[in-house]
BANUPA-363882 format. One record per residue (C-alpha): x, y, z; residue in one letter. Coordinates in pm, 1 decimal. Layout:
N
<rec><X>X</X><Y>Y</Y><Z>Z</Z><resn>a</resn></rec>
...
//
This chain:
66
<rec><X>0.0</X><Y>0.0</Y><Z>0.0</Z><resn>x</resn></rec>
<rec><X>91.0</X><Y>340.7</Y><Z>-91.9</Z><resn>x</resn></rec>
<rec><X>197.0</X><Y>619.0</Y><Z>146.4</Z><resn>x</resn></rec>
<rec><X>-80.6</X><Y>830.2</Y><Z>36.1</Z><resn>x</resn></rec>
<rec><X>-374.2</X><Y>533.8</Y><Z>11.4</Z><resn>x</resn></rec>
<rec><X>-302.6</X><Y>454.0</Y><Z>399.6</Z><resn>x</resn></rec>
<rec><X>-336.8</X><Y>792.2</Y><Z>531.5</Z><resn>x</resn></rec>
<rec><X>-654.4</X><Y>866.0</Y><Z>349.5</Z><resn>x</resn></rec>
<rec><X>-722.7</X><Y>499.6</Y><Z>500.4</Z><resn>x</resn></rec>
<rec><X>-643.3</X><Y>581.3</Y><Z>856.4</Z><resn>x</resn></rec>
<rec><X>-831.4</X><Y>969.8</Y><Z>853.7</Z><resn>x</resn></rec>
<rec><X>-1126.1</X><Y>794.4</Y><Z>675.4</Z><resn>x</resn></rec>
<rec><X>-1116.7</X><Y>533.9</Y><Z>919.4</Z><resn>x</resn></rec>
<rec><X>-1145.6</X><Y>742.8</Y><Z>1246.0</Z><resn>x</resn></rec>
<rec><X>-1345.2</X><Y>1030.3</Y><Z>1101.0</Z><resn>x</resn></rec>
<rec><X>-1152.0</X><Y>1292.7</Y><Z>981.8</Z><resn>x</resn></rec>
<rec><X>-1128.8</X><Y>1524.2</Y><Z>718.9</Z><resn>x</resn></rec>
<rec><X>-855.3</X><Y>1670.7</Y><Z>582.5</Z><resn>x</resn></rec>
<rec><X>-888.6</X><Y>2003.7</Y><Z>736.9</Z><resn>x</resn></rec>
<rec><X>-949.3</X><Y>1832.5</Y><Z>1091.8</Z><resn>x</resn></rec>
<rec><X>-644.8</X><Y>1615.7</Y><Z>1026.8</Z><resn>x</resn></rec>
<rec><X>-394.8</X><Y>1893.8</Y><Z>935.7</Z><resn>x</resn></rec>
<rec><X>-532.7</X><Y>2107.2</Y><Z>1226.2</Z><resn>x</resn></rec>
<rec><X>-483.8</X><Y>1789.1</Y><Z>1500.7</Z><resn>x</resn></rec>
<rec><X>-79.5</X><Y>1713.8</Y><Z>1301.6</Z><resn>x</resn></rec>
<rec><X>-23.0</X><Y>2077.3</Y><Z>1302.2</Z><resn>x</resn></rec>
<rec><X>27.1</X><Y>2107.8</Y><Z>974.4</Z><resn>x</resn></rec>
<rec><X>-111.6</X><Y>2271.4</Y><Z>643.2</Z><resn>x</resn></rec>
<rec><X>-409.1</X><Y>2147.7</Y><Z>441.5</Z><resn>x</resn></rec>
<rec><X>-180.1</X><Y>2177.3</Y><Z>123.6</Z><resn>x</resn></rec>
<rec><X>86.1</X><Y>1929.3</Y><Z>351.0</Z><resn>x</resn></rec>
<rec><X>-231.2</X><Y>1698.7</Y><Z>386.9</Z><resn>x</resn></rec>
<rec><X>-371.4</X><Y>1740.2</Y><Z>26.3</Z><resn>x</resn></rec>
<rec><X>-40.4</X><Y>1659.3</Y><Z>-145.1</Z><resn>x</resn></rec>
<rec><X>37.9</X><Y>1347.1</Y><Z>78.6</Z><resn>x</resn></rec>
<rec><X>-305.1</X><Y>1209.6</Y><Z>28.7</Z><resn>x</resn></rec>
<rec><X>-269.2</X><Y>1302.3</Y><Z>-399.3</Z><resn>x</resn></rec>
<rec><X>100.2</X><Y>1102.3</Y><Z>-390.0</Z><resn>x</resn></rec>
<rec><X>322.4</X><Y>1418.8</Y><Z>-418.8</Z><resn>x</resn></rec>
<rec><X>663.3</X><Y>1236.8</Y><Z>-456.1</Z><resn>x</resn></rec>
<rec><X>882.5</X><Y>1467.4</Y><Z>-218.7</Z><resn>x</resn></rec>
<rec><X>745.0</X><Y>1545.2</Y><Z>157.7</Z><resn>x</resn></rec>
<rec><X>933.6</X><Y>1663.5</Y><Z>477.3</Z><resn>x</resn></rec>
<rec><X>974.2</X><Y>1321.0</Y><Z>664.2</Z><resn>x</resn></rec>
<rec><X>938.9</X><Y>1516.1</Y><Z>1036.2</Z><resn>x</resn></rec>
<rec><X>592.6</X><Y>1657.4</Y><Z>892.9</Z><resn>x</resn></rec>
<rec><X>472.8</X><Y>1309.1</Y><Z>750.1</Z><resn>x</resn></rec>
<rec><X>592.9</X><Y>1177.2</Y><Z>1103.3</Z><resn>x</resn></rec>
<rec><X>357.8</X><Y>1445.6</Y><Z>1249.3</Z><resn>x</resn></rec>
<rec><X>33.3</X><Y>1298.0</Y><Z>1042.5</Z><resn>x</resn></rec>
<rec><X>175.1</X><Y>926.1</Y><Z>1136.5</Z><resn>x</resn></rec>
<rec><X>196.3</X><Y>974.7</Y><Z>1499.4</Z><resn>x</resn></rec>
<rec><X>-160.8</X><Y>1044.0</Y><Z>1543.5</Z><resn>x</resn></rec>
<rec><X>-254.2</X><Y>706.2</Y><Z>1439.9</Z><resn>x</resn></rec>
<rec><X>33.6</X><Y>552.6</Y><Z>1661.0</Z><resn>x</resn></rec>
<rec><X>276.8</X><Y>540.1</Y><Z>1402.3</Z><resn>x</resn></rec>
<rec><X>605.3</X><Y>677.5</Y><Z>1203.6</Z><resn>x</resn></rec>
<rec><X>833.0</X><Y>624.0</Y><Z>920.9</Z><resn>x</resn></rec>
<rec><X>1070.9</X><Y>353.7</Y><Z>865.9</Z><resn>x</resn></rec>
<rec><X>1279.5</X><Y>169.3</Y><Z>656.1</Z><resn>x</resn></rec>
<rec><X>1104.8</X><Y>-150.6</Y><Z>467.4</Z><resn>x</resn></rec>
<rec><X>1222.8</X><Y>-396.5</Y><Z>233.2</Z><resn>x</resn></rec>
<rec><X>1187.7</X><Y>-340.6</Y><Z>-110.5</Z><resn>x</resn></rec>
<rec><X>999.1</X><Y>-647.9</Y><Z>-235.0</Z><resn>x</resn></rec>
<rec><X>1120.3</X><Y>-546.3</Y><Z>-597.8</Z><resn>x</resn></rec>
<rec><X>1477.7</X><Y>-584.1</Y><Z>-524.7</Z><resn>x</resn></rec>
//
């Protein structure tokens, strides 16, 4: 799953919009917009902002292509 498909997942899934979910991560409603549209460059400390209201953060993963 895509960055941007599980946090529209996760702010669907307890309620939010994306104005209530920048306001509660402290950050823009552009920030939000562009994460949930797949914008290919993001500040990692803001997308840790959104991610830490559902209990979670960034990390490395294995890429399953290599």
């Amino acid at each position: 799953m895509t960055l941007s498909a599980h946090i529209k997942q996760k702010r669907k899934k307890f309620g939010l919009t994306q104005v209530e979910l920048a306001i509660r991560a402290g950050v823009g409603l552009r920030f939000v917009r562009d994460m949930e549209q797949g914008k290919k460059s993001l500040r990692m400390d803001k997308v840790n902002e959104v991610l830490a209201l559902f209990g979670e953060h960034l990390g490395p993963v294995k890429n399953e292509e290599a």
